[in-house]
N, C-alpha and C positions, 0 to 999 in steps of 0.2 A: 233241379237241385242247386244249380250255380244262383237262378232267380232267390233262393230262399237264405244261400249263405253270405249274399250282398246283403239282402236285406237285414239278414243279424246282424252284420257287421256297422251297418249304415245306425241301427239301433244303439249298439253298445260304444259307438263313438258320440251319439245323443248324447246318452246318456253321462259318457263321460266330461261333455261340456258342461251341463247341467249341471253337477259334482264340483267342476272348478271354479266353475261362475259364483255357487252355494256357498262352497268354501273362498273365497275373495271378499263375498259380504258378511260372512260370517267374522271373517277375520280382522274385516274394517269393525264391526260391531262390536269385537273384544276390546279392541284399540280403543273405538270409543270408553269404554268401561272403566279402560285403567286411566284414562285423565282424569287429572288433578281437577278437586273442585275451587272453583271461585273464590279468592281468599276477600271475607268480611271483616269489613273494619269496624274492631268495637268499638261505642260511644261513651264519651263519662259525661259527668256534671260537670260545673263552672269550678264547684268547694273540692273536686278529689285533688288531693295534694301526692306527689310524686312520691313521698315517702310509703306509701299506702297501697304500690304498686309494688310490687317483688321485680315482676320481667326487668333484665338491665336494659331494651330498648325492645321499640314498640312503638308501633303507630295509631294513633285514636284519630276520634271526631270530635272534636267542641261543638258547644250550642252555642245559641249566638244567647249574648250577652253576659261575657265573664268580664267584659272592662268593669264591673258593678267594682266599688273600691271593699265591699265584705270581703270579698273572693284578693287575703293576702297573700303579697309574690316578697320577698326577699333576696334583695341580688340585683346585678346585671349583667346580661349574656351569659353569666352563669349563676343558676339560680340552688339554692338551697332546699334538699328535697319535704322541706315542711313546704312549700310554697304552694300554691296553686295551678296545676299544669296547665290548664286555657288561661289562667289570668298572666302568666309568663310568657305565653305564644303571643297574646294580646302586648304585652311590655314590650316585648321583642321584636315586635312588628310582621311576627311571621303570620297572623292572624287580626281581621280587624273583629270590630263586635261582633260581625254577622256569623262569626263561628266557623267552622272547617277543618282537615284534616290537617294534624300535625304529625311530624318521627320525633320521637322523644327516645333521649338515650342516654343512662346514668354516665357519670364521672364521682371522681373523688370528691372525698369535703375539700370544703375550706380550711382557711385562718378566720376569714372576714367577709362579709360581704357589701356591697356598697349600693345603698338606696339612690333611688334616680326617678325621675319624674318624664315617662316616654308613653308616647302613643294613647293617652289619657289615664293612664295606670300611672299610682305612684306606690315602685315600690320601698320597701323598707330595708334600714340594715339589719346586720344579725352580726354579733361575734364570731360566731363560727358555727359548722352543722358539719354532722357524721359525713352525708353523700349530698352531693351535688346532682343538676342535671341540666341540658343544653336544648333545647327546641327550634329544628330546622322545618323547612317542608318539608311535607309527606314525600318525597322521592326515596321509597324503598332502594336498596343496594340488590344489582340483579343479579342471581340466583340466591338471595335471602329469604326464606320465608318468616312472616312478624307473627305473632298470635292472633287467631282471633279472637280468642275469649281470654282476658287479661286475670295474670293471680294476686290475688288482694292478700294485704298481710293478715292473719289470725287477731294480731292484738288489737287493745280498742283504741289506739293512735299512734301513729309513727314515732312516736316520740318512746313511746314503751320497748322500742329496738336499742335506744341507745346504751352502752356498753358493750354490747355482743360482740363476740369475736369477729373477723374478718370473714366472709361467705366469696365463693367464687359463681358466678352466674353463669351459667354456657348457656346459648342459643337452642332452639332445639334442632337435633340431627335431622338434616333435609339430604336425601340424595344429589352431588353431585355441587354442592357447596361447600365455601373456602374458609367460612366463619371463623374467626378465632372465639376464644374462650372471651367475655368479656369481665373483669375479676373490680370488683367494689374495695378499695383498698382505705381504710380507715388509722388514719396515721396517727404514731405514739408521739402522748407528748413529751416532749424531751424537757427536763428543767434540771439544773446545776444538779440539786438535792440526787437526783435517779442516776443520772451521768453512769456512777460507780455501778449501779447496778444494770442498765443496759449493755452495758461495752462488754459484759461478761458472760452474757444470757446465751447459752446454745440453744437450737432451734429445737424444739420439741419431735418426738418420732411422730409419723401420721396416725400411729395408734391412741396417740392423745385427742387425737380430733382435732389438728390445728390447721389450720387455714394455708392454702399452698403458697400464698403470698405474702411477700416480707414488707416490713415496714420501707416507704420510701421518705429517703433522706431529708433532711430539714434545715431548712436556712438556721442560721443563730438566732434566737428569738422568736423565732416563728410559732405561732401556737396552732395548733390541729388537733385532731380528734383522737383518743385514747383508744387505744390497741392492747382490749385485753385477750392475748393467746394464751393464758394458764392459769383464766379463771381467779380463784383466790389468790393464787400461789405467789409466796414474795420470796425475796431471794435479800439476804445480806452477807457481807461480808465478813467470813466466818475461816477457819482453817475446814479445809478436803474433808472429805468423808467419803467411807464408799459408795459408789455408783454415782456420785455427784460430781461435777467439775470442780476444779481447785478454787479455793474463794467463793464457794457459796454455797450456802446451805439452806436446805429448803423446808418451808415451814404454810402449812397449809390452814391454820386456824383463819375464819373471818377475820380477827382482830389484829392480824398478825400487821399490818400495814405499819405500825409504829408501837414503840416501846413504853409503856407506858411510864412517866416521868417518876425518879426516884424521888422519896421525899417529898411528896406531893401536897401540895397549900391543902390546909382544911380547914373551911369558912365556919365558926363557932359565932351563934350572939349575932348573926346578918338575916337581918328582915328583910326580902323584897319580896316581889310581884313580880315572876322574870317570865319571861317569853323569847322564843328561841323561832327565828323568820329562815327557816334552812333551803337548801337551793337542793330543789328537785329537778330541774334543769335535765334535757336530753345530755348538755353538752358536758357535763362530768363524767359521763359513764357509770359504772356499776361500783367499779375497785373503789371510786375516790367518793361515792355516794355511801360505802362502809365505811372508810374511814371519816367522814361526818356525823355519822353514829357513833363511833366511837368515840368521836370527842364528845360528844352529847354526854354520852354517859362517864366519861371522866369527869366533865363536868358537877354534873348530877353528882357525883360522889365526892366528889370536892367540896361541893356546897352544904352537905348534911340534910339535905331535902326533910320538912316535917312540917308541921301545922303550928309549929311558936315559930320559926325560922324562916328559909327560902323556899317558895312555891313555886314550882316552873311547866308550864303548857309550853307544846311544841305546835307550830304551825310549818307547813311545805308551802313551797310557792314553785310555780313555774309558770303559765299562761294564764292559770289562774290558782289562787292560796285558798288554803283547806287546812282547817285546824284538828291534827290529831289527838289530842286532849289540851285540855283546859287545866287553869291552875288547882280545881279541887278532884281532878279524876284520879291522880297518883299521890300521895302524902309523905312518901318515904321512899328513899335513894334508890332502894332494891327495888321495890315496884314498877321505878322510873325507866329503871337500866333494863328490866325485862321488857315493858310499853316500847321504847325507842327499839330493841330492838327488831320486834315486827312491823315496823316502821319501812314500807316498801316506795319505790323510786316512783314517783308522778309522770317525771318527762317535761318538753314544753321547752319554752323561753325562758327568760329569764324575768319577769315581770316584778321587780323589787317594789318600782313605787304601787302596784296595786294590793302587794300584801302589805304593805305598813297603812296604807288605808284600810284595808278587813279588819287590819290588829286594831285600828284607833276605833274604830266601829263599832267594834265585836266582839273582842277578847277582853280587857281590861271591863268587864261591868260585873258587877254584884253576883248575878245568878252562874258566872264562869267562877266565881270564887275570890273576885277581887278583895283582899279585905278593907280597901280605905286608907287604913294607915301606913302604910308598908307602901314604899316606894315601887312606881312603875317603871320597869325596865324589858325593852325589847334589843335584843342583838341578832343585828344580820349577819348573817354568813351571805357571803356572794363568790360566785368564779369569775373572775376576771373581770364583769360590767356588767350593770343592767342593760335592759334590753326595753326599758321604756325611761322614764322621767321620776325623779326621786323628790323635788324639790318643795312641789306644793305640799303633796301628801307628808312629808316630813315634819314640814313649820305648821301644820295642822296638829299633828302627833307630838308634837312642842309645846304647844297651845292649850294642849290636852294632859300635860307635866308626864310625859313619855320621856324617860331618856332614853336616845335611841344610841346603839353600840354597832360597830360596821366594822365585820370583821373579811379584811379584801382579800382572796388567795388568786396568787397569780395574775397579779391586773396587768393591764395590755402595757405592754412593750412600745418603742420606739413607732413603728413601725406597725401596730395597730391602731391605735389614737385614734385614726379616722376614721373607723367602727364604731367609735365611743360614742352616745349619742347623749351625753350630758355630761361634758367635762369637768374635773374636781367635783363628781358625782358624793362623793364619803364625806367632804366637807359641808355638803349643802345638806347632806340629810340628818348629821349626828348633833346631839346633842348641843354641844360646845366645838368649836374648831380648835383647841388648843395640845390637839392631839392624846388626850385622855380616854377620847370615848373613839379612839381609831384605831386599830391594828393591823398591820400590812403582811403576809406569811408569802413569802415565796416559792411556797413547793407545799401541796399537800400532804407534803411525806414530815414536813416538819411544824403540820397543824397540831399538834403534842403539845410542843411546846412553847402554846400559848395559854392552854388550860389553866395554869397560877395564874397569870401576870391580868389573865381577864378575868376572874374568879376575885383577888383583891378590887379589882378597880371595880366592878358591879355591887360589892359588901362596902367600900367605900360610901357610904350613905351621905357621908359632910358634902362629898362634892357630886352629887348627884344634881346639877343645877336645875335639871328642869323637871324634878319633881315641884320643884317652886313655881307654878303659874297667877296670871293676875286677879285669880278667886283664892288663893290660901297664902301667900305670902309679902301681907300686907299689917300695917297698924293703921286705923282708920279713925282720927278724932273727927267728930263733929264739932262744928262752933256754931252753936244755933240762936239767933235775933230773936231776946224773949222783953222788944220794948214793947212801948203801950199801942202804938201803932200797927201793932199786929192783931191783938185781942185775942181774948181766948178759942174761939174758933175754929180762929185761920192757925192757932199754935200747935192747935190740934192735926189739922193739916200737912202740919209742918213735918211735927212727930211721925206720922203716916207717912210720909216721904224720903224721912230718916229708916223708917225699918227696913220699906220698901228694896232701897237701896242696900239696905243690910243681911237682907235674906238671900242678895246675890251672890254673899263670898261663903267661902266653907271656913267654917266659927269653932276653932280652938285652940287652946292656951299653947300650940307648937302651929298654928294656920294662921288665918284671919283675926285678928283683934279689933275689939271695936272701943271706942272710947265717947265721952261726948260733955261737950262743955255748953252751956249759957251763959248770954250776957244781954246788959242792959247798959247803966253808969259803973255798972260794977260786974264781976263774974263768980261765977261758980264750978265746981267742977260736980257733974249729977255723976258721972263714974270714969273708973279708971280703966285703961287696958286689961287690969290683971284680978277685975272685980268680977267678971263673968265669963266662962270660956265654953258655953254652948249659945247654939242658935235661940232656942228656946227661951233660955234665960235672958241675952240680950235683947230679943225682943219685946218680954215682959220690963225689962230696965227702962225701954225706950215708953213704952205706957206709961209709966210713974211720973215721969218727969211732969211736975209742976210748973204754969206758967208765973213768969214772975212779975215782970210790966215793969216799964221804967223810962229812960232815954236810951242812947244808939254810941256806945262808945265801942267801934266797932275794931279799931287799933288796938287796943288795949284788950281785946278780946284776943288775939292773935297772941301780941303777946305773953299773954296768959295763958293761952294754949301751949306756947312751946315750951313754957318753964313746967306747969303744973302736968301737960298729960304726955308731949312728944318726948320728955326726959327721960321717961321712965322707957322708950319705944327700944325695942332691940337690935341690935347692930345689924342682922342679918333681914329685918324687916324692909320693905319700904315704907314710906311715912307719906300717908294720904291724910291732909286737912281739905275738908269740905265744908265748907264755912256760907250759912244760910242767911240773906238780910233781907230788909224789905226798904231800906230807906237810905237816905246819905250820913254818915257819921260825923259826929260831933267833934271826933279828935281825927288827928292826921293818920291815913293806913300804910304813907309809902314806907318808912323805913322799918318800923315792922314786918310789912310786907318785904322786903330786902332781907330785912336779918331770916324769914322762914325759908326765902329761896335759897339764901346761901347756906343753912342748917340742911339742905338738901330735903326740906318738907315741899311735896306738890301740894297746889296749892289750888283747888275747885272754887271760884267761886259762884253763888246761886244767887240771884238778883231777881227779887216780885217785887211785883204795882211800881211804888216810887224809890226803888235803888236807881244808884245815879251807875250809869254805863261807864264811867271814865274809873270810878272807884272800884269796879268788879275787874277791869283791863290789869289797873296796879295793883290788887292784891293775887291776881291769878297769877300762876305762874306761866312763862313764855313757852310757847305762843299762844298768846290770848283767847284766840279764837278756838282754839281744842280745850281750853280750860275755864271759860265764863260762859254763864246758862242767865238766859233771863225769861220771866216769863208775865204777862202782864195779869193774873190773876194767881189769889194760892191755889184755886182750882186745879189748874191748867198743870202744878208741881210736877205732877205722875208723870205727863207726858215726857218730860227729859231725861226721865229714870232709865231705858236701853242707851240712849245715845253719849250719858253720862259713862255706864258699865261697859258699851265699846271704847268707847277714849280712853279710860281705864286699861283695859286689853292691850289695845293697842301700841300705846305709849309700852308700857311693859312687854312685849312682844319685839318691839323695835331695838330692844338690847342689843349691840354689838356681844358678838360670840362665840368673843373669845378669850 
């Protein structure tokens, strides 16, 4: 019996080893189960731009090859979250081509940002942007967990966020981490005009949905990003009401941004062709993006919009311009003011000079609704600066009898300038620099009232200068060599060279005039300025002209021209004498030639076979070489027909303007 109770005993102690050994590895095996898996690092593209990211920080993998200069970065060491996150790692030097992991981690906007040329990346400036971001090594902070799988924003580009209220970002909750809240703080801009109405503003309850964080303070001048916490809601300066704070009263219509002007100009009897270049720009935000609409449509109604009167298409601009209608989609004021306002926010940069190139391009032609006669006019609205070059595309749009109107809200301050990336930007793109076609507004709050004072100055038609370009605002006599030394033939020839040239201006009795004299020992006048005022007809005149044969009194021809056809030319004209010979004249051409230049007649002269080269120098006017054409056969005429109609251009183009 003792044999068999050892041996139970000897058994249930087995066993009981067995059981603890069991449970030891079972216990390590749980353990195993509950670690944490392996945190993977997501990878983007070279083009994801930071704004397009939600997470406030987070670590990726770049590919190699983001230095490519497509892949744009704005900034330095702090970049602007339109930018490119690998092409900034690359700027930064945290990263060379060959790609690799970066911590990327948001911060606040800007004022400015400043382009630099580092690590083969050159980046660019930017005036200002909602949120920033900074790119260090991948050195996670230890007990952080980052994402793996990164949240992309819903819209179709970061630029579609701006205005939105302030968001706060928290990390996600990891056991046993110290994380603070990371909070995106998009700061109000302050300007003189709002003053009254910030210093006053209580902070809304959390059941409004406002954002836990407050505006951070702002140097004088500084410009930053708009902070809208209460959506439409404007606040003036009013007596108490109840449930309101004292001094301000709350008015929630979209329009409500400003008052609309008592007494307001209304344009009667003003023809234009207007177009309206508006800043759809991230960097406005939403509030001051309504009240650009607003003035639109004050405008609109200021004008009398109709089909005898003002026509006006709206085009958006911001990275790139997009024409919301055209000058025959709307014909009347009402139709205009409901159009504008489904008129929704683009986003982007600020890209001015690229939308006055689409307007010169694209908008002002025939099947948009251009009528011709009716002056061209384009008025930019801009915030603060472009964001690219105004200057070519402008003196293009000049060329093109655009007058262009620049209306600047809020341009940069002391202490931005160096943002600016084409200084006295407004001067080089308008019209005239004599301050007509410029408006300067300091505060969106008081874009109101400019509505008159730009509403007269656009119906001002007298001083519209650059609907006058070097194809309609011209008188154009011809003096054409009708001696014997030319023969009927080549006079033929001649005439054909004369049309040629004449079919390049636009031909009516308020554009282009055309005139044309012969001469021989003696002159004739075959027609006057005010004998035919279409193309058509002019060119049928230039047909008829009989040869007449004779000698070469080629002074006296001149002469003759400025009594009998430049007299009649109109003040507001310029006066182009193009004067055709084949030979050297009988009588003397310099003081003639004197008395046309100083009457302020230009003076072309055209020299075949045997005109003398010294006699074409003194009748032409200075500098010779832009104004004497020779060619050693009548054949050969046609050929200086462009290089004639660019000098033309040109000369007229080089106006001082102002």
């Amino acid at each position: 019996m003792e044999i068999v109770v050892l041996t139970m005993k000897a058994s249930v102690i087995e066993m009981f080893l067995v059981l603890l050994v069991t449970g030891i590895h079972s216990n390590k095996e749980t353990t195993k189960k509950v670690k944490r898996p392996k945190f993977t690092v997501p990878q983007i593209n070279c083009d994801v731009k930071a704004g397009k990211i939600i997470n406030p920080e987070f670590v990726v993998k770049c590919p190699a090859g983001c230095q490519d200069p497509r892949y744009h970065v704005y900034g330095t060491d702090i970049y602007a979250s339109y930018s490119s996150v690998c092409g900034a790692a690359v700027h930064s030097g945290v990263l060379d081509n060959s790609g690799g992991k970066i911590l990327v981690r948001k911060v606040a906007g800007q004022s400015g940002y400043k382009g630099s040329y580092s690590n083969g990346v050159q980046s660019l400036s930017l005036p200002r942007w909602r949120e920033s971001f900074i790119v260090s090594e991948a050195k996670p902070q230890k007990g952080v967990t980052y994402p793996s799988a990164l949240t992309y924003s819903s819209s179709k580009s970061p630029a579609a966020k701006a205005g939105e209220t302030t968001k706060a970002y928290q990390k996600p909750s990891v056991p046993g981490t110290t994380a603070q809240p990371v909070t995106l703080i998009r700061v109000l801009r302050t300007t003189t005009a709002e003053a009254t109405h910030t210093t006053t503003l209580s902070k809304p309850s959390p059941s409004a949905g406002s954002s836990t964080s407050s505006p951070r303070p702002q140097p004088m001048g500084q410009r930053s990003q708009e902070l809208e916490l209460w959506s439409t809601t404007v606040y003036t300066s009013s007596p108490s009401s109840a449930g309101t704070n004292p001094g301000i009263q709350r008015r929630d219509s979209p329009g409500a941004a400003f008052q609309k002007p008592a007494g307001a100009y209304v344009s009667l009897g003003c023809k234009i062709d207007l177009s309206f270049l508006i800043d759809g720009s991230a960097s406005i935000g939403k509030r001051r993006f309504r009240i650009q609409k607003q003035f639109l449509a004050d405008v609109a109604q200021a004008l009398h919009i109709g089909p005898a009167g003002p026509l006006m298409g709206v085009v958006q601009y911001g990275d790139n311009p997009a024409t919301h209608f055209n000058l025959k989609t709307h014909v009347s004021s009402q139709d205009l003011k409901t159009a504008i306002e489904k008129i929704t926010q683009r986003g982007g940069l600020s890209n001015v000079g690229r939308a006055i190139s689409f307007v010169t391009k694209n908008f002002f032609s025939k099947v948009n609704g251009n009528r011709g006669g009716a002056p061209n006019v384009a008025v930019v609205i801009v915030d603060g600066w472009p964001t690219d070059k105004v200057e070519e595309a402008s003196r293009l749009a000049r060329e093109s009898g655009i007058n262009i109107f620049f209306i600047t809200i809020e341009s940069a301050v002391e202490n931005e300038k160096q943002y600016v990336i084409e200084p006295n930007f407004a001067n080089k793109a308008v019209c005239r620099t004599n301050g007509f076609y410029s408006l300067n507004v300091q505060s969106w709050f008081s874009l109101h009232k400019t509505v008159q004072p730009l509403v007269k100055r656009v119906c001002d038609t007298e001083r519209l200068a650059c609907s006058k370009t070097c194809f309609n605002s011209a008188d154009i006599g011809f003096v054409i060599d009708g001696s014997s030394s030319v023969g009927t033939s080549n006079f033929r020839t001649v005439l054909q060279f004369v049309a040629n040239l004449s079919k390049e201006f636009e031909i009516s009795d308020t554009d282009t005039r055309i005139g044309a004299v012969q001469y021989t020992y003696e002159q004739r006048l075959e027609f006057g300025f005010d004998d035919y005022n279409t193309k058509p007809d002019i060119l049928n005149a230039i047909k008829r002209v009989g040869y007449w044969s004779g000698g070469t009194s080629t002074g006296a021809a001149i002469n003759y021209a400025l009594e009998q056809l430049f007299k009649k030319s109109k003040p507001n004209k310029r006066k182009l004498m193009i004067l055709i010979t084949d030979g050297r004249s009988y009588d003397d051409v310099r003081i003639p030639a004197m008395v046309a230049h100083h009457k302020g007649v230009i003076t072309y002269a055209i020299g075949v076979a045997w005109a003398a080269q010294d006699e074409l120098e003194v009748i032409a006017t200075h500098p010779a070489k832009d104004h004497s054409f020779f060619v050693d056969e009548f054949d050969n005429l046609y050929k200086s027909v462009p290089k004639i109609i660019q000098n033309i251009c040109t000369e007229f183009n080089s106006q001082p303007r102002n």
